[in-house]
mmCIF file of the N, C-alpha and C atoms, coordinates in Angstrom:
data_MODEL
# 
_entry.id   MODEL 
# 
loop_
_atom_site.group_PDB 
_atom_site.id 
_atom_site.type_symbol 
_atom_site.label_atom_id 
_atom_site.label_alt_id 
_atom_site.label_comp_id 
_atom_site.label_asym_id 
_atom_site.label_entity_id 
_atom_site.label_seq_id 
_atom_site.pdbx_PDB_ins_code 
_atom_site.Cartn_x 
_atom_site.Cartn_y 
_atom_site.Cartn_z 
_atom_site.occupancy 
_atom_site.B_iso_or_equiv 
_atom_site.pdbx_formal_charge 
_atom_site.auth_seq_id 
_atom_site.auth_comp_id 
_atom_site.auth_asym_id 
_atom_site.auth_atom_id 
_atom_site.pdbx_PDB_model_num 
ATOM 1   N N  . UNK A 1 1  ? -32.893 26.712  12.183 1.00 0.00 ? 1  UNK A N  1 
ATOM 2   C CA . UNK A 1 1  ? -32.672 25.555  11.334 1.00 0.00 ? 1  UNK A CA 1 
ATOM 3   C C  . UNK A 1 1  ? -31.360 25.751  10.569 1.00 0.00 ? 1  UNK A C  1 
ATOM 4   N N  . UNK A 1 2  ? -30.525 24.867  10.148 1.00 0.00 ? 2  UNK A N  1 
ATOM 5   C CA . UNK A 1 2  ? -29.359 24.891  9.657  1.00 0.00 ? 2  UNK A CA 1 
ATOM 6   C C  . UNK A 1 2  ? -29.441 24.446  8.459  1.00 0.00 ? 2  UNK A C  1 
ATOM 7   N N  . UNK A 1 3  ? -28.500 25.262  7.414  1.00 0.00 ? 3  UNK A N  1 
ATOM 8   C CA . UNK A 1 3  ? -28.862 25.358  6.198  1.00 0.00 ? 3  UNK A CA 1 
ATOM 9   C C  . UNK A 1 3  ? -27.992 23.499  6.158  1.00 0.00 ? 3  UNK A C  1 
ATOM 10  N N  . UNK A 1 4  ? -28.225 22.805  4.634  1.00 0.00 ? 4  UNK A N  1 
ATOM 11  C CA . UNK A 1 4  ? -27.275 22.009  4.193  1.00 0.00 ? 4  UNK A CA 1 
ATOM 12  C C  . UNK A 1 4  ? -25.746 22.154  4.025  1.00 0.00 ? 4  UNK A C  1 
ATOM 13  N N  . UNK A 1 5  ? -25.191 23.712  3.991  1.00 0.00 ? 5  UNK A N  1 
ATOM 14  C CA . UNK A 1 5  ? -23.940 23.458  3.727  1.00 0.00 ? 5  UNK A CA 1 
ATOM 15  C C  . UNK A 1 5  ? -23.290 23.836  5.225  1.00 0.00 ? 5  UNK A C  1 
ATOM 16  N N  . UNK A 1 6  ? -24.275 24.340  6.117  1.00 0.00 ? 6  UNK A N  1 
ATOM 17  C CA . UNK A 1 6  ? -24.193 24.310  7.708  1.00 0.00 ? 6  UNK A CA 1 
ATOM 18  C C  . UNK A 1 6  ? -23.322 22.641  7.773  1.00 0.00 ? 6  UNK A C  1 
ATOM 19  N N  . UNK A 1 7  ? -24.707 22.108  7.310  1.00 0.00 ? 7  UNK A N  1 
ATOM 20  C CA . UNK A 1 7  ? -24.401 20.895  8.149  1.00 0.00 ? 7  UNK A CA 1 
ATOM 21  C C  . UNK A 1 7  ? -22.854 19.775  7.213  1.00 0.00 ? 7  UNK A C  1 
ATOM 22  N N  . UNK A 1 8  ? -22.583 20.752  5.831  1.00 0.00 ? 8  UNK A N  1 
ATOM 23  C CA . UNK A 1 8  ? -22.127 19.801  5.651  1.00 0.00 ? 8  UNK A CA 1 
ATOM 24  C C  . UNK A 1 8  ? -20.617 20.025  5.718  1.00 0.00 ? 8  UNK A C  1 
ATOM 25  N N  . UNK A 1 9  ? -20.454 21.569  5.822  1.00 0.00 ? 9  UNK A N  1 
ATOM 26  C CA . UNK A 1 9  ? -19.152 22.235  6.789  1.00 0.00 ? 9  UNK A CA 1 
ATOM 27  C C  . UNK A 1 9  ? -18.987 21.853  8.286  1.00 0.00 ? 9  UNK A C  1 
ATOM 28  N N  . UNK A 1 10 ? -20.105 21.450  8.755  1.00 0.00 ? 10 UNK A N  1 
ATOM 29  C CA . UNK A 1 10 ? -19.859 20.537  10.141 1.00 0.00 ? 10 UNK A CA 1 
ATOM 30  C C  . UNK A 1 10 ? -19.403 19.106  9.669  1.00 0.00 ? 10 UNK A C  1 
ATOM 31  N N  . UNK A 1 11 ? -19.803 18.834  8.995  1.00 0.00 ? 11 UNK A N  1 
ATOM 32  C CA . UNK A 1 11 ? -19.756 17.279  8.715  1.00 0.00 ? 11 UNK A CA 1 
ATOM 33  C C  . UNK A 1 11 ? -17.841 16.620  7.843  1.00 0.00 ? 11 UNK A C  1 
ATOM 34  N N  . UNK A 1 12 ? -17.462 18.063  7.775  1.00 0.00 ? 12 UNK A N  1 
ATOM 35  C CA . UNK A 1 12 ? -16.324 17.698  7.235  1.00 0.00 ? 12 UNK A CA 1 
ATOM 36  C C  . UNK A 1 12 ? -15.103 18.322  7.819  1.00 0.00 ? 12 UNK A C  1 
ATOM 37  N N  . UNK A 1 13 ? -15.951 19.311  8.902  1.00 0.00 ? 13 UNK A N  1 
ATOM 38  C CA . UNK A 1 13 ? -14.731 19.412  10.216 1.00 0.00 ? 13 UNK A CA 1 
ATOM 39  C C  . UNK A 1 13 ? -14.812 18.078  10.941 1.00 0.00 ? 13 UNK A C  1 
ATOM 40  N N  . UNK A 1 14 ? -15.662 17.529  10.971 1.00 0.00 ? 14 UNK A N  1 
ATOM 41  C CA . UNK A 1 14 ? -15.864 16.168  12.304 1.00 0.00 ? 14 UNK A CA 1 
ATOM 42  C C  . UNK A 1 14 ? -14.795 15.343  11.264 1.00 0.00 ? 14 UNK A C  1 
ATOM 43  N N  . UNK A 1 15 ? -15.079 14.824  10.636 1.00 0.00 ? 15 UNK A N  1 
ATOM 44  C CA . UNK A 1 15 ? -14.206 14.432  9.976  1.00 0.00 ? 15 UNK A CA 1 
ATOM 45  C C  . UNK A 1 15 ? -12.777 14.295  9.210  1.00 0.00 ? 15 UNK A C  1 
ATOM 46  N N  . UNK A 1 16 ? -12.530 15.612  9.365  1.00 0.00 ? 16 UNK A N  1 
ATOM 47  C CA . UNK A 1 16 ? -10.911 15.966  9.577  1.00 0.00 ? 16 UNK A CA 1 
ATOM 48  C C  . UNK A 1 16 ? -10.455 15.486  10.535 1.00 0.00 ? 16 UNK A C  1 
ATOM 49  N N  . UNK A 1 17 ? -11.107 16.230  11.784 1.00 0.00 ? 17 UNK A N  1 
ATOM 50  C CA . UNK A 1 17 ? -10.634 15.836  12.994 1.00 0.00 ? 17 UNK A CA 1 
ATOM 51  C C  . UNK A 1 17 ? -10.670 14.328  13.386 1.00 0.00 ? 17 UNK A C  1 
ATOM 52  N N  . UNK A 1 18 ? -11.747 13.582  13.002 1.00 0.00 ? 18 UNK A N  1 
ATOM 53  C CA . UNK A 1 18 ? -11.229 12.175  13.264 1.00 0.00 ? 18 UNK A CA 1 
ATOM 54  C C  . UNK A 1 18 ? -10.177 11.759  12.630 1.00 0.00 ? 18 UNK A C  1 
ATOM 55  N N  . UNK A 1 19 ? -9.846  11.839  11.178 1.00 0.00 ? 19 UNK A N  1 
ATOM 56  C CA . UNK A 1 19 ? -9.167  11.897  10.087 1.00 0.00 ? 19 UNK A CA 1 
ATOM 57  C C  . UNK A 1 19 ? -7.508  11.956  11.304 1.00 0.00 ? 19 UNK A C  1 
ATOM 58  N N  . UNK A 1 20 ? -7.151  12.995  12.098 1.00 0.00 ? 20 UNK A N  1 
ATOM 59  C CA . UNK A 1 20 ? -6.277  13.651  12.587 1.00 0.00 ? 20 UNK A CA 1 
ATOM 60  C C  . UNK A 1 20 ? -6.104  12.740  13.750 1.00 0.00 ? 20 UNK A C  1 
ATOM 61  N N  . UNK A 1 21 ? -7.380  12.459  14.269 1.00 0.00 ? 21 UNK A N  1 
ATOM 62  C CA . UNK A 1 21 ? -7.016  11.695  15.709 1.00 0.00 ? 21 UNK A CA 1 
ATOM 63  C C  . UNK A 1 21 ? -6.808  10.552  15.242 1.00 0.00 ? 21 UNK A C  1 
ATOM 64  N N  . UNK A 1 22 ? -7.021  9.386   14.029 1.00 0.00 ? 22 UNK A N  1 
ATOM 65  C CA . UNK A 1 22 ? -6.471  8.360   13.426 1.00 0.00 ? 22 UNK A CA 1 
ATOM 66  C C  . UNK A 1 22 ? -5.098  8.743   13.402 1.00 0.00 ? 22 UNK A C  1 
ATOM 67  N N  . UNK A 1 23 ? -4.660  9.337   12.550 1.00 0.00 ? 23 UNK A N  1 
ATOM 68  C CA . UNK A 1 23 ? -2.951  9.461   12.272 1.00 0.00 ? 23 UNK A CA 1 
ATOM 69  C C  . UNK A 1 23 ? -2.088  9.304   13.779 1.00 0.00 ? 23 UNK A C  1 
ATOM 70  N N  . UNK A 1 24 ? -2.821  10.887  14.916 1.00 0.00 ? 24 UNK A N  1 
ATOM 71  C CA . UNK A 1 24 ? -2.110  10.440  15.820 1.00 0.00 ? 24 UNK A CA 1 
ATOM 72  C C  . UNK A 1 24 ? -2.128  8.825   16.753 1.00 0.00 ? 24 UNK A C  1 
ATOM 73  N N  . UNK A 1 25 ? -3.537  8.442   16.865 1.00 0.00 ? 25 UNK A N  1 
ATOM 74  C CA . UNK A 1 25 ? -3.539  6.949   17.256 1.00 0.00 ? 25 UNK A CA 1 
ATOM 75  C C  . UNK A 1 25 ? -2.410  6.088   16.414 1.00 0.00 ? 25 UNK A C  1 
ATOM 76  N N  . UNK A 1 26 ? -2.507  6.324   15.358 1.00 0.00 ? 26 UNK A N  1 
ATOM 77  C CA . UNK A 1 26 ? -1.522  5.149   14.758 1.00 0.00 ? 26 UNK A CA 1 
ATOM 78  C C  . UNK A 1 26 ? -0.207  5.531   15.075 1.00 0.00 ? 26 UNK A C  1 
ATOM 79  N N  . UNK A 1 27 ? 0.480   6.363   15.630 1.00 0.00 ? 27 UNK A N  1 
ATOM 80  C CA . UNK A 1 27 ? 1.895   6.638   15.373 1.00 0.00 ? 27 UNK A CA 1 
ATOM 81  C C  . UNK A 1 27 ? 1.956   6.331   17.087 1.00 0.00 ? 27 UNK A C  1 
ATOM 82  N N  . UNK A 1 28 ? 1.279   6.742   17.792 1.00 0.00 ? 28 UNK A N  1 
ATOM 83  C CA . UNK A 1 28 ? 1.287   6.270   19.000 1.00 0.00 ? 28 UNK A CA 1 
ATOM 84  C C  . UNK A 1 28 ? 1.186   4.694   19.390 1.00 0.00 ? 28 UNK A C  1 
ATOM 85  N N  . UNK A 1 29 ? 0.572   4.116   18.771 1.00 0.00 ? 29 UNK A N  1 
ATOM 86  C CA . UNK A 1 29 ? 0.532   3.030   18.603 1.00 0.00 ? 29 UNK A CA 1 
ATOM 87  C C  . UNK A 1 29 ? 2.166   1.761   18.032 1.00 0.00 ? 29 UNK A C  1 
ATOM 88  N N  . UNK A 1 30 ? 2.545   2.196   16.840 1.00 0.00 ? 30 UNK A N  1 
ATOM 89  C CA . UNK A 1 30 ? 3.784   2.583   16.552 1.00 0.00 ? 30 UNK A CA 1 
ATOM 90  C C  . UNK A 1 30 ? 5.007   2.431   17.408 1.00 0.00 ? 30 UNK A C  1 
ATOM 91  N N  . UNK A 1 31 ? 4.799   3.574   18.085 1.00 0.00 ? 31 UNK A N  1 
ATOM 92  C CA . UNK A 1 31 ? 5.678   3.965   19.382 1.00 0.00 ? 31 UNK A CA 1 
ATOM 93  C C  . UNK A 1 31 ? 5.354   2.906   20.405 1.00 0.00 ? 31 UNK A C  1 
ATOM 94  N N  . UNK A 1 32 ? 4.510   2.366   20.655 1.00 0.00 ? 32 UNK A N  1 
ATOM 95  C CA . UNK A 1 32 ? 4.249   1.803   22.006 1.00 0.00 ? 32 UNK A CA 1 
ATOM 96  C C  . UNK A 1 32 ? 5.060   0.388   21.116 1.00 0.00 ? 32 UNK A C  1 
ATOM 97  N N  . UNK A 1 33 ? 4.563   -0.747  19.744 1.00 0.00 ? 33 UNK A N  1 
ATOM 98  C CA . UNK A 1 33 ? 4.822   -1.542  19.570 1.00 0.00 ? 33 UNK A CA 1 
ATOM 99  C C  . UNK A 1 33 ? 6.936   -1.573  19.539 1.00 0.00 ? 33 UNK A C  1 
ATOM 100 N N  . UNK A 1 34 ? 6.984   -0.376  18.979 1.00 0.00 ? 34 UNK A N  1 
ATOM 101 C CA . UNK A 1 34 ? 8.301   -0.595  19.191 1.00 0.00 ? 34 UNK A CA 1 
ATOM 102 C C  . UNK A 1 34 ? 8.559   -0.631  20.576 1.00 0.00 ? 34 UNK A C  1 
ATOM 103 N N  . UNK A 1 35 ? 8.369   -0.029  21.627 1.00 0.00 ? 35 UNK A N  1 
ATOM 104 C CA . UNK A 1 35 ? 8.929   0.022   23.082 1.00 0.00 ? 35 UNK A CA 1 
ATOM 105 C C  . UNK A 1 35 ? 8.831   -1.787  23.207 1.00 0.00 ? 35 UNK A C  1 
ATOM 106 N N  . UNK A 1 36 ? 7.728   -2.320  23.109 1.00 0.00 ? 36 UNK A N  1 
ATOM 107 C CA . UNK A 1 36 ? 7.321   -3.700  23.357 1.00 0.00 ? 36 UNK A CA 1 
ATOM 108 C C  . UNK A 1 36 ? 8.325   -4.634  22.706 1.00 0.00 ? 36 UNK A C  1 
ATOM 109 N N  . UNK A 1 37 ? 8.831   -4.148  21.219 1.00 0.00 ? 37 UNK A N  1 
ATOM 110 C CA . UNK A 1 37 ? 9.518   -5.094  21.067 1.00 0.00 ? 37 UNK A CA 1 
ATOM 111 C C  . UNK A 1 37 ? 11.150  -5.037  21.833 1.00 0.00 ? 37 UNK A C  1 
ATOM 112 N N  . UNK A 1 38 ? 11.627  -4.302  22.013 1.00 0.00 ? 38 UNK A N  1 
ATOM 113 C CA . UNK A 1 38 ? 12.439  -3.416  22.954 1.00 0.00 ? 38 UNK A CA 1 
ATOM 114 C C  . UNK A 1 38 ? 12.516  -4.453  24.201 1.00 0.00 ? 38 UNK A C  1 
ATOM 115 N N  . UNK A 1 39 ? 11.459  -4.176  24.890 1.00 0.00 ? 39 UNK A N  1 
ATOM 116 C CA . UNK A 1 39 ? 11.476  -4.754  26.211 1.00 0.00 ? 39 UNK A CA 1 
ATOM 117 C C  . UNK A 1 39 ? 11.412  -6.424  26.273 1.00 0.00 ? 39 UNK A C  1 
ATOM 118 N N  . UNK A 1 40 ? 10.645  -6.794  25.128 1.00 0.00 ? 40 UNK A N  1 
ATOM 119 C CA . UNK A 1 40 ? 10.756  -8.457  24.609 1.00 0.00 ? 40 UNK A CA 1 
ATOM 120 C C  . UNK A 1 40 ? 12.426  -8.717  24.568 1.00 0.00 ? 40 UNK A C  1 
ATOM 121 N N  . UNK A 1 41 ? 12.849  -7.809  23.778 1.00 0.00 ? 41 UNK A N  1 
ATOM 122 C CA . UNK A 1 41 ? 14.339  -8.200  23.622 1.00 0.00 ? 41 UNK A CA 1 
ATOM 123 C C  . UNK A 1 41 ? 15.349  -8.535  24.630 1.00 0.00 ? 41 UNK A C  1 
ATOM 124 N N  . UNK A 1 42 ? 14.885  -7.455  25.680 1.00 0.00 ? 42 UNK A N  1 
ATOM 125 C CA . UNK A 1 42 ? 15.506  -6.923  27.002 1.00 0.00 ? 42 UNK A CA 1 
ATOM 126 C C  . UNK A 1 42 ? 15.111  -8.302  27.604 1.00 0.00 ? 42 UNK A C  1 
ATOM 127 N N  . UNK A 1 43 ? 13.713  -8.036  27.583 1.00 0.00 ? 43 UNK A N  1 
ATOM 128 C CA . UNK A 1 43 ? 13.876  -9.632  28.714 1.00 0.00 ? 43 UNK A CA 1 
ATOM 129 C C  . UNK A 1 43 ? 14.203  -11.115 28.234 1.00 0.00 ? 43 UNK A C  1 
ATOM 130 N N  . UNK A 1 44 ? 14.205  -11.388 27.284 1.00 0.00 ? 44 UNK A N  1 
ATOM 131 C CA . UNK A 1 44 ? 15.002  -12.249 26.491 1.00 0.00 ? 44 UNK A CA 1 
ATOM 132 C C  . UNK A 1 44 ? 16.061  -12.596 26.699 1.00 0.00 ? 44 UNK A C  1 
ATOM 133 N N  . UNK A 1 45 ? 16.975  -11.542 26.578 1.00 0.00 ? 45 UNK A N  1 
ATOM 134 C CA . UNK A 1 45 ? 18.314  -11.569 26.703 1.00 0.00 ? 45 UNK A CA 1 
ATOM 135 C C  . UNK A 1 45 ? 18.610  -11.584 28.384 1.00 0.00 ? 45 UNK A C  1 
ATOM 136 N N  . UNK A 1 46 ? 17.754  -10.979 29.667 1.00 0.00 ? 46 UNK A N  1 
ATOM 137 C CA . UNK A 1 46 ? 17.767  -11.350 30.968 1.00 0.00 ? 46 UNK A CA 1 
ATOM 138 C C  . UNK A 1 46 ? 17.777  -12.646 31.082 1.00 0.00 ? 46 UNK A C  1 
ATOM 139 N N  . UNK A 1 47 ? 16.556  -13.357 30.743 1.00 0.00 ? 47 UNK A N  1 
ATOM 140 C CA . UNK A 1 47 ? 16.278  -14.679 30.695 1.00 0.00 ? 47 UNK A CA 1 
ATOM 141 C C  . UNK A 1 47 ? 17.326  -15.415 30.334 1.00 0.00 ? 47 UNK A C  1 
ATOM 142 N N  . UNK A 1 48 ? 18.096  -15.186 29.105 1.00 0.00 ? 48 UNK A N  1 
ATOM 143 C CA . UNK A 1 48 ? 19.498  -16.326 29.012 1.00 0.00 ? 48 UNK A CA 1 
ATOM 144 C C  . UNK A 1 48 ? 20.146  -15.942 29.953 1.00 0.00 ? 48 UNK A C  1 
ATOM 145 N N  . UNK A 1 49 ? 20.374  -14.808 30.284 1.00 0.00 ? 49 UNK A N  1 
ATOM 146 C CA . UNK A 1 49 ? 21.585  -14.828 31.322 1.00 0.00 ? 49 UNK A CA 1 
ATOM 147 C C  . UNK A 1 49 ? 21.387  -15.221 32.725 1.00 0.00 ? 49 UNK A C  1 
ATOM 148 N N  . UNK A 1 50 ? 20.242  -15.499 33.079 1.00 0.00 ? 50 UNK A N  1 
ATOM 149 C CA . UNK A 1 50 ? 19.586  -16.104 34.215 1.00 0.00 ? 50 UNK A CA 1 
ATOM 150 C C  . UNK A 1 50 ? 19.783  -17.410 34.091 1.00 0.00 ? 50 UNK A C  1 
ATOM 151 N N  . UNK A 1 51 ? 19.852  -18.335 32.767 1.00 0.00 ? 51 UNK A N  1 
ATOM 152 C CA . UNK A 1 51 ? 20.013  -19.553 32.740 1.00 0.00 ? 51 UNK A CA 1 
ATOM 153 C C  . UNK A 1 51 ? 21.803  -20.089 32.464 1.00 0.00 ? 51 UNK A C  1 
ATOM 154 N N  . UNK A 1 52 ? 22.637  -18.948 32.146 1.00 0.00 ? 52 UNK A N  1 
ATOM 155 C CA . UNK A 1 52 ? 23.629  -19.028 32.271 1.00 0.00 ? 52 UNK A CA 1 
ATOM 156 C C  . UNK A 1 52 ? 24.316  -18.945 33.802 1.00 0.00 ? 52 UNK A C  1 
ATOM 157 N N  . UNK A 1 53 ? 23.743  -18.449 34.333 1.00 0.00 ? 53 UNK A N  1 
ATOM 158 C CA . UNK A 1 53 ? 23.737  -17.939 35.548 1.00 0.00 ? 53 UNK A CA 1 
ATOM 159 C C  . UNK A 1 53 ? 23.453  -19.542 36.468 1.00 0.00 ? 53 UNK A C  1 
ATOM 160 N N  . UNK A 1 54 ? 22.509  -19.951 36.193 1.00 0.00 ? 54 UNK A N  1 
ATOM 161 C CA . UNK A 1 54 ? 21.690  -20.854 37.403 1.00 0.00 ? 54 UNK A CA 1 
ATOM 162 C C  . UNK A 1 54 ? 22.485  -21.951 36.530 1.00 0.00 ? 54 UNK A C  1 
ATOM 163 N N  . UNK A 1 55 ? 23.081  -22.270 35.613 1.00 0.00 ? 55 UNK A N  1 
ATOM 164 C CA . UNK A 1 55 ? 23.637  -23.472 35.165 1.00 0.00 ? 55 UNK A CA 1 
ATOM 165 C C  . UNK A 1 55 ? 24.933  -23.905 35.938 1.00 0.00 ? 55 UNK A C  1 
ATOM 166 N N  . UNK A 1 56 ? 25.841  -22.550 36.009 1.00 0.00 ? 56 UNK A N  1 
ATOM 167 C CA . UNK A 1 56 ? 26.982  -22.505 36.729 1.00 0.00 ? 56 UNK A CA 1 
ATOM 168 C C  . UNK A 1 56 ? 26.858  -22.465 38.230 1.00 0.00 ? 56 UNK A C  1 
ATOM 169 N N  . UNK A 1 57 ? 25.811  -22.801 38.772 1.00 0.00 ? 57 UNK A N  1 
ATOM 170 C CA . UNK A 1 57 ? 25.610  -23.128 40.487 1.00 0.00 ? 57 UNK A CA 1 
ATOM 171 C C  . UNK A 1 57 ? 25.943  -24.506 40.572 1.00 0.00 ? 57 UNK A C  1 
ATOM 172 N N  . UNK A 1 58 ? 25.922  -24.911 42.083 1.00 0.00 ? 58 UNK A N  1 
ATOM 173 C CA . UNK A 1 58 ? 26.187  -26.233 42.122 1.00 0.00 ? 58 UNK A CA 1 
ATOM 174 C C  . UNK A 1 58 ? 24.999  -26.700 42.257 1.00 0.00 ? 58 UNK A C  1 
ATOM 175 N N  . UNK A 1 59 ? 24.358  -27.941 42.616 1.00 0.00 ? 59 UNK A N  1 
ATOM 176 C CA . UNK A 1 59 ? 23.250  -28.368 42.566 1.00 0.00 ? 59 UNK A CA 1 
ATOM 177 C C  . UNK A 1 59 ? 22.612  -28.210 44.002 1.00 0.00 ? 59 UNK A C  1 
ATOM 178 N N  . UNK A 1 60 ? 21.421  -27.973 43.727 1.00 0.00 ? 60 UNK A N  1 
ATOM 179 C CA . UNK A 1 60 ? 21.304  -27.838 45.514 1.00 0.00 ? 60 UNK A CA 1 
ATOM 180 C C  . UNK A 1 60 ? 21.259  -29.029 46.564 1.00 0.00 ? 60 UNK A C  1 
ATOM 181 N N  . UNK A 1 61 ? 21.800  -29.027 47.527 1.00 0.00 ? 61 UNK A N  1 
ATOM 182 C CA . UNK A 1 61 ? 21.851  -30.371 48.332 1.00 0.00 ? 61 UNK A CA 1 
ATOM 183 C C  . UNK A 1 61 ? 20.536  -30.725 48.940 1.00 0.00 ? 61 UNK A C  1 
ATOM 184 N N  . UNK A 1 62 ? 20.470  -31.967 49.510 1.00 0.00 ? 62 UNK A N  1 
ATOM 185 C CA . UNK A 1 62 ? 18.876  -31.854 50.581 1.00 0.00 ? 62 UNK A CA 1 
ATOM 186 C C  . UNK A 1 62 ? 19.337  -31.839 51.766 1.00 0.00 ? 62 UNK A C  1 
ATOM 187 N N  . UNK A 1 63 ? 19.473  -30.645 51.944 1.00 0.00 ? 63 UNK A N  1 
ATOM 188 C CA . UNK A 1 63 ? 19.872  -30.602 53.586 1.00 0.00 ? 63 UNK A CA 1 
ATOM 189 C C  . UNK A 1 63 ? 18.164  -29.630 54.316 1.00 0.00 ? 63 UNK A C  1 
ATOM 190 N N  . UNK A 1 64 ? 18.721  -29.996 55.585 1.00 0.00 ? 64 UNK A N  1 
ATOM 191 C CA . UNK A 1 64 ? 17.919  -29.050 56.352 1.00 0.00 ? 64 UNK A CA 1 
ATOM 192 C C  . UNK A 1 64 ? 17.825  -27.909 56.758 1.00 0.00 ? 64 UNK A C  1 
ATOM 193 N N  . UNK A 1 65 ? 17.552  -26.737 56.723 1.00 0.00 ? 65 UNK A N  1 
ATOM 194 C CA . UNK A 1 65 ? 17.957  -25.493 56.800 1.00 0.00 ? 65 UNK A CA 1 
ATOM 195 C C  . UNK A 1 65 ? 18.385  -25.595 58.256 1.00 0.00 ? 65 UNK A C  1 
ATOM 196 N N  . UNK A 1 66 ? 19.221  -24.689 58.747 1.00 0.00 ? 66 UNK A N  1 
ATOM 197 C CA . UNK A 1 66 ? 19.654  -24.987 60.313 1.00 0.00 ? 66 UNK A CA 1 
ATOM 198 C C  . UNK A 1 66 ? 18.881  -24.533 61.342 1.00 0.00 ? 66 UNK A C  1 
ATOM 199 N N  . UNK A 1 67 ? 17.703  -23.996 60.613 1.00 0.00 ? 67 UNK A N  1 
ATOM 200 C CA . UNK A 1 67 ? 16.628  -23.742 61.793 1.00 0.00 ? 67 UNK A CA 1 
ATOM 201 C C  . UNK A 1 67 ? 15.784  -24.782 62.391 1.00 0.00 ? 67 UNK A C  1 
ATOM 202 N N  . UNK A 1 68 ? 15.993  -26.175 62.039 1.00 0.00 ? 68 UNK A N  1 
ATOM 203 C CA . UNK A 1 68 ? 15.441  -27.592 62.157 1.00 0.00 ? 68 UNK A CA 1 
ATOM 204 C C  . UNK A 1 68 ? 16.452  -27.924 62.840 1.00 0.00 ? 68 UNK A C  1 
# 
C-alpha cells in the first residue's frame, strides 16, 4: 500500500511533466503557426504573379486544336 506522500510525490511528478509537455506543445505550435503564415505569404504573393502573368497573354482564340 502506498503511503499519502507516495502518492502525492507521484502526483506532482505527473504533473510537472504535463506542466513540461504543455510548454513544449505550445512553442511547437508557435513554430508551426509561423511557418503557416510564411507559406500564406508565399502563396499570396505566387498568386499575384500568376495574375500578372495570365493578364499579359493574349486572349485565347476558338480555334481547333490541329488534331481535328
Amino acid at each position: 500500500m502506498t503511503s499519502p506522500e507516495d502518492r502525492l510525490d507521484k502526483l506532482e511528478m505527473l504533473a510537472a511533466e504535463q506542466e513540461r509537455m504543455l510548454e513544449e506543445l505550445s512553442e511547437v505550435l508557435t513554430e508551426q503557426q509561423k511557418l503557416i503564415d510564411r507559406l500564406q505569404s508565399r502563396l499570396s504573393a505566387s498568386d499575384d504573379r500568376i495574375a500578372e502573368l495570365e493578364a499579359g497573354l493574349p486572349a485565347p482564340a476558338n480555334e481547333k486544336p490541329p488534331h481535328y
